[in-house]
N, CA, C and O atoms as CSV, one atom per row, in Angstrom:
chain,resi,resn,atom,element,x,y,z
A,1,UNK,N,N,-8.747,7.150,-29.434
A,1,UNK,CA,C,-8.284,7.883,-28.262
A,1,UNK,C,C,-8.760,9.326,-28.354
A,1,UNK,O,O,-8.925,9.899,-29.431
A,2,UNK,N,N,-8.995,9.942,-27.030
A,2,UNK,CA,C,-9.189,11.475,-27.471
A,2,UNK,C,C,-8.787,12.240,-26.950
A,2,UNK,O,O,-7.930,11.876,-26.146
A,3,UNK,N,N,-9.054,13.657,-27.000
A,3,UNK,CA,C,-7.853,14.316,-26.569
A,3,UNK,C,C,-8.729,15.239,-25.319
A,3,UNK,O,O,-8.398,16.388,-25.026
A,4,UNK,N,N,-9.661,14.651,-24.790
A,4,UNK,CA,C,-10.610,15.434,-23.761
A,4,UNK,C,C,-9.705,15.526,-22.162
A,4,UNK,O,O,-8.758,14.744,-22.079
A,5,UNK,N,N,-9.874,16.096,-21.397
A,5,UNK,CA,C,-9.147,16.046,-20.444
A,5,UNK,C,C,-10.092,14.982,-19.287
A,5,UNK,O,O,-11.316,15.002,-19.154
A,6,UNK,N,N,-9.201,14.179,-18.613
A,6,UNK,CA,C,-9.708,13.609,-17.713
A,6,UNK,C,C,-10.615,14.352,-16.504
A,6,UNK,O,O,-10.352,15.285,-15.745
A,7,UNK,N,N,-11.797,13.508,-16.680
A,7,UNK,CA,C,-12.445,13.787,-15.134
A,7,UNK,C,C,-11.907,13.496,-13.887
A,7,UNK,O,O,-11.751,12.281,-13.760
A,8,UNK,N,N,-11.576,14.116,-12.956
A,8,UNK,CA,C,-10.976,13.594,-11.768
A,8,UNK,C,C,-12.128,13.661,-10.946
A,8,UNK,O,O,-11.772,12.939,-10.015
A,9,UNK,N,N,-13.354,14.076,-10.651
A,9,UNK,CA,C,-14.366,14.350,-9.727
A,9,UNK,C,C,-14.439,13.350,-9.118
A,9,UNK,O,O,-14.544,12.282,-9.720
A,10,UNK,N,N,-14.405,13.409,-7.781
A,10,UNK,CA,C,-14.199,11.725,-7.160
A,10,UNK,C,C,-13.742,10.990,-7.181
A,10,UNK,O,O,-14.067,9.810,-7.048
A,11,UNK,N,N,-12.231,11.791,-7.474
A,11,UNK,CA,C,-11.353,10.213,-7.655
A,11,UNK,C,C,-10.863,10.018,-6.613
A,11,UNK,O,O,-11.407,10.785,-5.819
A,12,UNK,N,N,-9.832,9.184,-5.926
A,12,UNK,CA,C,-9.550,8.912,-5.035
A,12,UNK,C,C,-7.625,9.367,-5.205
A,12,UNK,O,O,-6.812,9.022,-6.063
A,13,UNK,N,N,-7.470,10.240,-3.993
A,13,UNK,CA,C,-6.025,10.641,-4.251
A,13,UNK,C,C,-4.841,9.277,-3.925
A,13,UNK,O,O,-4.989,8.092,-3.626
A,14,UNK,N,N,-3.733,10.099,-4.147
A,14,UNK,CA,C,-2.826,9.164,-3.736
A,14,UNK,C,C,-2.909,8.743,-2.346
A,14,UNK,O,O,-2.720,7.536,-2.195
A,15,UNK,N,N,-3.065,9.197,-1.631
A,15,UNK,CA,C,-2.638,9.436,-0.147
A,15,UNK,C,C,-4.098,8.678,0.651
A,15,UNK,O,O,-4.074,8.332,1.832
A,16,UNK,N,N,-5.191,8.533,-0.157
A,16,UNK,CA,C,-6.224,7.951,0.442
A,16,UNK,C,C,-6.020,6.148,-0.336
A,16,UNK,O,O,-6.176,5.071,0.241
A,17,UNK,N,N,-5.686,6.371,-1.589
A,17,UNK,CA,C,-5.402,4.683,-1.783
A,17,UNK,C,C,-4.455,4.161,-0.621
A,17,UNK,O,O,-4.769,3.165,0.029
A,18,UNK,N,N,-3.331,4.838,-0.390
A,18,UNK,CA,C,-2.539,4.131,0.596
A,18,UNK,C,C,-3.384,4.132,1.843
A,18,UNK,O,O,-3.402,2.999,2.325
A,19,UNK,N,N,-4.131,5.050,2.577
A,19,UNK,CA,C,-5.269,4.361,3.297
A,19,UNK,C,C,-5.960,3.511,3.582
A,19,UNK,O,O,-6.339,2.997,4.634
A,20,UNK,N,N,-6.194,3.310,2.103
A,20,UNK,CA,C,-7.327,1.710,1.936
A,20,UNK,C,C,-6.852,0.766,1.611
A,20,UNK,O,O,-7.600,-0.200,1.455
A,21,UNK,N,N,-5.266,0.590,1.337
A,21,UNK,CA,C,-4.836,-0.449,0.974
A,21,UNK,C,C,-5.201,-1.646,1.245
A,21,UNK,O,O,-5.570,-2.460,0.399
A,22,UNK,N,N,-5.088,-1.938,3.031
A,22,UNK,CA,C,-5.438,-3.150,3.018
A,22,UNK,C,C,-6.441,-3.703,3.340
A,22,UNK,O,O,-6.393,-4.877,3.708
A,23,UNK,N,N,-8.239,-2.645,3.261
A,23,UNK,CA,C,-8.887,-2.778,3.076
A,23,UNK,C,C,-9.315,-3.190,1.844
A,23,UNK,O,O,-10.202,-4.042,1.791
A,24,UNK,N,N,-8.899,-2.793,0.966
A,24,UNK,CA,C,-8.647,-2.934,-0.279
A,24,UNK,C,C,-8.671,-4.533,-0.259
A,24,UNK,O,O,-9.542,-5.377,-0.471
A,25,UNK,N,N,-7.178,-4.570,0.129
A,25,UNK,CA,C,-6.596,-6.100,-0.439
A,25,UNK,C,C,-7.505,-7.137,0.908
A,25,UNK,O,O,-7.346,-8.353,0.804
A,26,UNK,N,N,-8.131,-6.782,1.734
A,26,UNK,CA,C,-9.100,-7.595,2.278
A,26,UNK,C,C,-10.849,-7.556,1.831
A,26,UNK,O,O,-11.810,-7.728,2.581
A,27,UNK,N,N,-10.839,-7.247,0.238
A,27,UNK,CA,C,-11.979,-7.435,-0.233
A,27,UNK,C,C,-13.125,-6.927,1.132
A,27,UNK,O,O,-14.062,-7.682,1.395
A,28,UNK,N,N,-12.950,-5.668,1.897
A,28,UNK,CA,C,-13.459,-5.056,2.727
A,28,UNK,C,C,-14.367,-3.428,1.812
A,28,UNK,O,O,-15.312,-2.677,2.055
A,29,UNK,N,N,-13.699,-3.546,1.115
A,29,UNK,CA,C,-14.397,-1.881,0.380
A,29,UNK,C,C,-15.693,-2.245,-0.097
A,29,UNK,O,O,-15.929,-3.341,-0.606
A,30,UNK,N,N,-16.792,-1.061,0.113
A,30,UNK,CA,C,-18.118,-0.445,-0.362
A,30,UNK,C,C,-17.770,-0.726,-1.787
A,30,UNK,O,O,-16.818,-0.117,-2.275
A,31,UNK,N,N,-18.547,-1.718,-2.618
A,31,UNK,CA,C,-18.726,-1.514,-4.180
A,31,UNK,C,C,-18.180,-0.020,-4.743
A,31,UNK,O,O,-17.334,0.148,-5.621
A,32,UNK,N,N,-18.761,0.810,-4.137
A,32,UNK,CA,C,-18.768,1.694,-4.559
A,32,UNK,C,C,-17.045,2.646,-4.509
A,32,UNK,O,O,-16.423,3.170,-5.433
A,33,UNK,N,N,-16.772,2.562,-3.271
A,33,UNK,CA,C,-15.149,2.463,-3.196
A,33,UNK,C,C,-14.865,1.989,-3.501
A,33,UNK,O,O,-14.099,2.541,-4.291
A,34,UNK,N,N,-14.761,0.679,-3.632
A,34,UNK,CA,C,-13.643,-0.456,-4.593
A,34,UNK,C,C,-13.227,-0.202,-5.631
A,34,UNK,O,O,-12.161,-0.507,-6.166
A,35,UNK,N,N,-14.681,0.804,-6.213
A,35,UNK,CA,C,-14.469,0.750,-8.376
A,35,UNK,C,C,-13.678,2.754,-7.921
A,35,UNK,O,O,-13.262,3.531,-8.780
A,36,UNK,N,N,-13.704,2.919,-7.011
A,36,UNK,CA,C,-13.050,3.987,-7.109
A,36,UNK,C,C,-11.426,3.948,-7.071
A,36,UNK,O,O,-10.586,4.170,-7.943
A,37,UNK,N,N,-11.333,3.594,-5.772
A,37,UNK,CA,C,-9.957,2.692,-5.832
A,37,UNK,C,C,-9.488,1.840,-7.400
A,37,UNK,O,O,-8.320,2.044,-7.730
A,38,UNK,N,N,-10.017,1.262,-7.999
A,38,UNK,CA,C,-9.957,0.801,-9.538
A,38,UNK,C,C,-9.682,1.973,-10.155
A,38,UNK,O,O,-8.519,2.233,-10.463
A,39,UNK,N,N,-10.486,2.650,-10.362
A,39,UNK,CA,C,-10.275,3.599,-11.292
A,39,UNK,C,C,-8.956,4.645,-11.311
A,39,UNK,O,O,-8.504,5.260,-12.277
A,40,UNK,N,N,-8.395,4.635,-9.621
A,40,UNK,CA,C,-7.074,5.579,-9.439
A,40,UNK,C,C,-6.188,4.234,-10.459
A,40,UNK,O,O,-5.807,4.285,-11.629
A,41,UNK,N,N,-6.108,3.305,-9.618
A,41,UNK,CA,C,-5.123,2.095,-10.440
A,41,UNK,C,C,-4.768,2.296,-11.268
A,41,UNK,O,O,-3.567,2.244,-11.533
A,42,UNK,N,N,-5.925,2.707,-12.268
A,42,UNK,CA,C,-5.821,2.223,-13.403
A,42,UNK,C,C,-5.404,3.709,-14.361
A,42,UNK,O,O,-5.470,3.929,-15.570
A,43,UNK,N,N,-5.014,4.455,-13.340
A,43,UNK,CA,C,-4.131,5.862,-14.266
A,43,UNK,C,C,-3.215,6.227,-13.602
A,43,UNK,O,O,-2.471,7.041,-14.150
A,44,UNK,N,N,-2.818,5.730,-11.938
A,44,UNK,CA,C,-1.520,6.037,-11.238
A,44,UNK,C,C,-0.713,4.924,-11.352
A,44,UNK,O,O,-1.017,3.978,-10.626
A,45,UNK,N,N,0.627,4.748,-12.377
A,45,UNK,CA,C,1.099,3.873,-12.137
A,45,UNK,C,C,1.990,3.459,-10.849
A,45,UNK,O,O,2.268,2.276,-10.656
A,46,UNK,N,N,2.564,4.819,-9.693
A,46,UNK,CA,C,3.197,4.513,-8.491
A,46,UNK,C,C,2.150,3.844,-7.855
A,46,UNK,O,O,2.560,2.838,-7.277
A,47,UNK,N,N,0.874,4.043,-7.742
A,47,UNK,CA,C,-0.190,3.765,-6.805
A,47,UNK,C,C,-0.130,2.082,-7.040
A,47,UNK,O,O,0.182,1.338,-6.110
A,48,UNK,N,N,-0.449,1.596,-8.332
A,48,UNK,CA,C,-0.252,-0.040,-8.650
A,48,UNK,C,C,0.850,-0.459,-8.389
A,48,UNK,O,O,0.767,-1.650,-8.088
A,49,UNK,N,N,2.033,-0.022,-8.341
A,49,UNK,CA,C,3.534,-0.716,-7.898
A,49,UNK,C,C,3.458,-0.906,-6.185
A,49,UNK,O,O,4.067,-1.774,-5.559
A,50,UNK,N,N,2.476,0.220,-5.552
A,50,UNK,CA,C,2.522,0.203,-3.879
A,50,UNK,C,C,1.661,-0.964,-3.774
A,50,UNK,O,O,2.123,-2.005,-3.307
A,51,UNK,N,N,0.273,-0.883,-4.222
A,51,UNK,CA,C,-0.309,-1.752,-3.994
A,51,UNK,C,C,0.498,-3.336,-4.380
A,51,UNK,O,O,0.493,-4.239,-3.543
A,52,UNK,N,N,0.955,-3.450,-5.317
A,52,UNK,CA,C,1.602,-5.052,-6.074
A,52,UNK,C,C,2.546,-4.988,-4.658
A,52,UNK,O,O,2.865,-6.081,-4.191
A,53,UNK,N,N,2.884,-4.090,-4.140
A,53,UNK,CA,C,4.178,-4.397,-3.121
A,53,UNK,C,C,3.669,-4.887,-1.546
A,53,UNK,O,O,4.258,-5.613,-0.745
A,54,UNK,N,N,2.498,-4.280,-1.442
A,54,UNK,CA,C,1.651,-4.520,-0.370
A,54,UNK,C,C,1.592,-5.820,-0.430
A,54,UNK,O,O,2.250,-6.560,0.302
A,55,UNK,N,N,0.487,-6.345,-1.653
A,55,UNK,CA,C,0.254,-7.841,-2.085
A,55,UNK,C,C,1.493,-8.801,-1.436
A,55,UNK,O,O,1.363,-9.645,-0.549
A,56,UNK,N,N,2.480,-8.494,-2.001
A,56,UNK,CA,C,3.607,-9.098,-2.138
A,56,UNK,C,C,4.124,-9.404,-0.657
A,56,UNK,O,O,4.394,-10.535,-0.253
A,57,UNK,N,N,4.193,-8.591,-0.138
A,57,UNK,CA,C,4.729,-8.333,1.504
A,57,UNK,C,C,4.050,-9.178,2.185
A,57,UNK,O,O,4.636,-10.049,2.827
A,58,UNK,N,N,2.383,-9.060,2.171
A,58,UNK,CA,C,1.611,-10.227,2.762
A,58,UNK,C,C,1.700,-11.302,2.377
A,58,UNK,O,O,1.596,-12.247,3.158
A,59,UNK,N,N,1.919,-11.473,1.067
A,59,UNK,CA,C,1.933,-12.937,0.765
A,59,UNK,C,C,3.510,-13.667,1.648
A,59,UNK,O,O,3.573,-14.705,2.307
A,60,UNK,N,N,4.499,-12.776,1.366
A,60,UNK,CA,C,5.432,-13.611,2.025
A,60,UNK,C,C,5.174,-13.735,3.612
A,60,UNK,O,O,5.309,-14.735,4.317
A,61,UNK,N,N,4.801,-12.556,3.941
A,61,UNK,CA,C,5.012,-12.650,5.690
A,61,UNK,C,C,3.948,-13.721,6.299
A,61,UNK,O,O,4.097,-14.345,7.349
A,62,UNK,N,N,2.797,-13.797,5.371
A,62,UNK,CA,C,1.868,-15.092,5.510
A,62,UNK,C,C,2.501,-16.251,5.178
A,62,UNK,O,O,1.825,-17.273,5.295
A,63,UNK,N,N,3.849,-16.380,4.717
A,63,UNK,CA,C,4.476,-17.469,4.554
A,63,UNK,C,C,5.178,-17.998,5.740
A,63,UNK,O,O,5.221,-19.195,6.026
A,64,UNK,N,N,6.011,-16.550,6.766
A,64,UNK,CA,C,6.216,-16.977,7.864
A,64,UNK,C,C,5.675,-17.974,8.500
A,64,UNK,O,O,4.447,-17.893,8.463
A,65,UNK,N,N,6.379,-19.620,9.531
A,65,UNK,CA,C,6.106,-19.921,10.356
A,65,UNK,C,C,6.575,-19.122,11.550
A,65,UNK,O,O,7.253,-18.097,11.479
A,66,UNK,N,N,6.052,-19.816,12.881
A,66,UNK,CA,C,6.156,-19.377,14.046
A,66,UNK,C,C,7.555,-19.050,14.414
A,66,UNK,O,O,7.998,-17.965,14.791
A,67,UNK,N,N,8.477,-20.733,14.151
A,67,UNK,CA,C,9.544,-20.807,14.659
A,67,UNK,C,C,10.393,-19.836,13.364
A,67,UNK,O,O,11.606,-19.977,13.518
A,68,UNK,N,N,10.203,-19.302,12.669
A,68,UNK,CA,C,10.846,-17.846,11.405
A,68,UNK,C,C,10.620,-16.650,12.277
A,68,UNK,O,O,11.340,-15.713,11.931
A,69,UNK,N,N,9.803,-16.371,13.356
A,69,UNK,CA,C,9.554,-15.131,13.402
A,69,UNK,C,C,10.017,-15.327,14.757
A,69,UNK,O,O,9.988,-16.395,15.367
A,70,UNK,N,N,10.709,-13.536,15.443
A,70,UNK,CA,C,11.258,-13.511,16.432
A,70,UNK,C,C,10.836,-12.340,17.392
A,70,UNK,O,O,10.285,-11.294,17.050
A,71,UNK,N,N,11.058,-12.570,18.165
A,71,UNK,CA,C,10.717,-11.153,18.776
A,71,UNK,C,C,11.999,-10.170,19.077
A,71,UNK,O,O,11.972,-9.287,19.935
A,72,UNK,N,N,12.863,-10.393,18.433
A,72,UNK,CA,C,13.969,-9.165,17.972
A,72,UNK,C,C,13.493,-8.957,16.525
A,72,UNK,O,O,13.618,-7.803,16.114
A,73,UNK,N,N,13.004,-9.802,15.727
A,73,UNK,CA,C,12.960,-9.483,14.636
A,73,UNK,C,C,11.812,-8.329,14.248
A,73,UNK,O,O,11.890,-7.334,13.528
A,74,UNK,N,N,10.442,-9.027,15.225
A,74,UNK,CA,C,9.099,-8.066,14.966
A,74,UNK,C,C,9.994,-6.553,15.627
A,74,UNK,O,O,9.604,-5.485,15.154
A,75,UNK,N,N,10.889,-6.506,16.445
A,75,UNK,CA,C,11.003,-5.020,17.018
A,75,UNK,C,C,11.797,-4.260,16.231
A,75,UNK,O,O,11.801,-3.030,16.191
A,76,UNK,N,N,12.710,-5.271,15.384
A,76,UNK,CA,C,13.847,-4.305,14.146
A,76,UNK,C,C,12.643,-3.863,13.127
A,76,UNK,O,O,12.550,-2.753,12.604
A,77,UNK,N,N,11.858,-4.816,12.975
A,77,UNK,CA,C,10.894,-4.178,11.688
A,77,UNK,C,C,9.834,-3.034,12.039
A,77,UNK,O,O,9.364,-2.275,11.192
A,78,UNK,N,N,9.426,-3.004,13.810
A,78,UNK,CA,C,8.269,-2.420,14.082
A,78,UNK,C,C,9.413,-0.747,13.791
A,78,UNK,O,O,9.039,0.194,13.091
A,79,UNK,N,N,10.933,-0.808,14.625
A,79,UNK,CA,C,11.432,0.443,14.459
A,79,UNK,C,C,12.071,0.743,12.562
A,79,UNK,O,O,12.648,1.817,12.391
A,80,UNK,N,N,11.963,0.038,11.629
A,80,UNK,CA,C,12.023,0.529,10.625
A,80,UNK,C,C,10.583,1.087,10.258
A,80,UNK,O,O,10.461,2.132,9.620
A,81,UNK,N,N,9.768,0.524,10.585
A,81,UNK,CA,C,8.437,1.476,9.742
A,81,UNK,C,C,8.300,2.367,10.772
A,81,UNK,O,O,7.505,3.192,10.323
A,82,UNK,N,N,8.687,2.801,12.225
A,82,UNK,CA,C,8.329,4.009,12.722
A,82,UNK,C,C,9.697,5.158,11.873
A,82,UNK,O,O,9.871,6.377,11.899
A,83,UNK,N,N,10.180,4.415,11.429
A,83,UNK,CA,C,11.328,5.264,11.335
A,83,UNK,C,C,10.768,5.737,9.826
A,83,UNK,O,O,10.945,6.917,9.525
A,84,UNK,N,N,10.164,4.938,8.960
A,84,UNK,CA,C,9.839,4.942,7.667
A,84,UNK,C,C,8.583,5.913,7.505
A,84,UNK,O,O,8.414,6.670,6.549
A,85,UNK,N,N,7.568,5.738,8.804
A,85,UNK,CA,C,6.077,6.892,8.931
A,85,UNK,C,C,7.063,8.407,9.299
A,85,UNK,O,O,6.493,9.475,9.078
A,86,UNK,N,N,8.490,8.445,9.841
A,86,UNK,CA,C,8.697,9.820,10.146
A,86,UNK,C,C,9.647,10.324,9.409
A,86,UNK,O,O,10.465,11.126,9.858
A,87,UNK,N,N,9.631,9.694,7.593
A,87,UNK,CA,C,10.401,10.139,6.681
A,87,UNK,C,C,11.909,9.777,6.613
A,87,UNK,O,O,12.635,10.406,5.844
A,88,UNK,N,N,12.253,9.083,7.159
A,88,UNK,CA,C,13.276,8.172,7.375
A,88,UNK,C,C,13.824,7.132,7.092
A,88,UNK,O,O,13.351,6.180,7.714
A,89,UNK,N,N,14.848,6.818,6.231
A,89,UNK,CA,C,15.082,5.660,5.698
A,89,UNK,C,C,16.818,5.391,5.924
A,89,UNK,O,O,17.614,6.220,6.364
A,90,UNK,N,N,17.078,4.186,5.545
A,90,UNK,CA,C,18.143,3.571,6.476
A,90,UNK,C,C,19.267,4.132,5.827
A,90,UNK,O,O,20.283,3.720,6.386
A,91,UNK,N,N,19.504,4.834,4.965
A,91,UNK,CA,C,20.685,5.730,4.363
A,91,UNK,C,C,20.832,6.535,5.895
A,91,UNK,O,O,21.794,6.489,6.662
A,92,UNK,N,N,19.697,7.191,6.035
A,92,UNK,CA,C,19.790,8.266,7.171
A,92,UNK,C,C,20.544,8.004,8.302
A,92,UNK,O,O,21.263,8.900,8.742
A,93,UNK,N,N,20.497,6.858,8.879
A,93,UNK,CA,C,20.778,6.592,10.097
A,93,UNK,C,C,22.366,5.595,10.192
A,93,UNK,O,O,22.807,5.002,11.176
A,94,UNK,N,N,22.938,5.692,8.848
A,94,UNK,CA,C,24.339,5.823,8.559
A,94,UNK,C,C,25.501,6.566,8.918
A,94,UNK,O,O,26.579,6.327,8.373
């Protein structure tokens, strides 16, 4: 191990992995982005818990059938993530 300080030149911030996420997870990224995106991974551990959660979310909601999904339901979830993009979470609105 050594004790050099990490290169960050080109790395990819937090705030741009959550960007590419699901480009990311649709095997859509430039080689060249992809191993960048890799390389944040693989020293941000919040960044790998978002992404594993992303994964996770699709895999179930791809589990949804038709007759599971509602259209009260898509509108409770569409107003939790507007509520969630404007810093807002359901403690708040208690």
């Amino acid at each position: 191990m050594t004790n050099e300080p990490l290169d960050l030149t080109g790395m990819l911030t937090c705030q741009e992995v959550v960007e590419l996420v699901t480009t990311y997870h649709e095997h859509l990224l430039p080689p060249e982005e992809h191993q960048r995106f890799e390389a944040h991974l693989a020293i941000c551990p919040p960044c790998r818990t978002y992404v594993a959660q992303i994964a996770q979310t699709v895999r179930m909601m791809g589990a949804l059938t038709a007759e599971q999904e509602s259209a009260e339901g898509t509108l409770v979830l569409l107003d939790l993530f507007r509520d969630w993009k404007r810093g807002r979470t359901l403690s708040d609105t208690d």
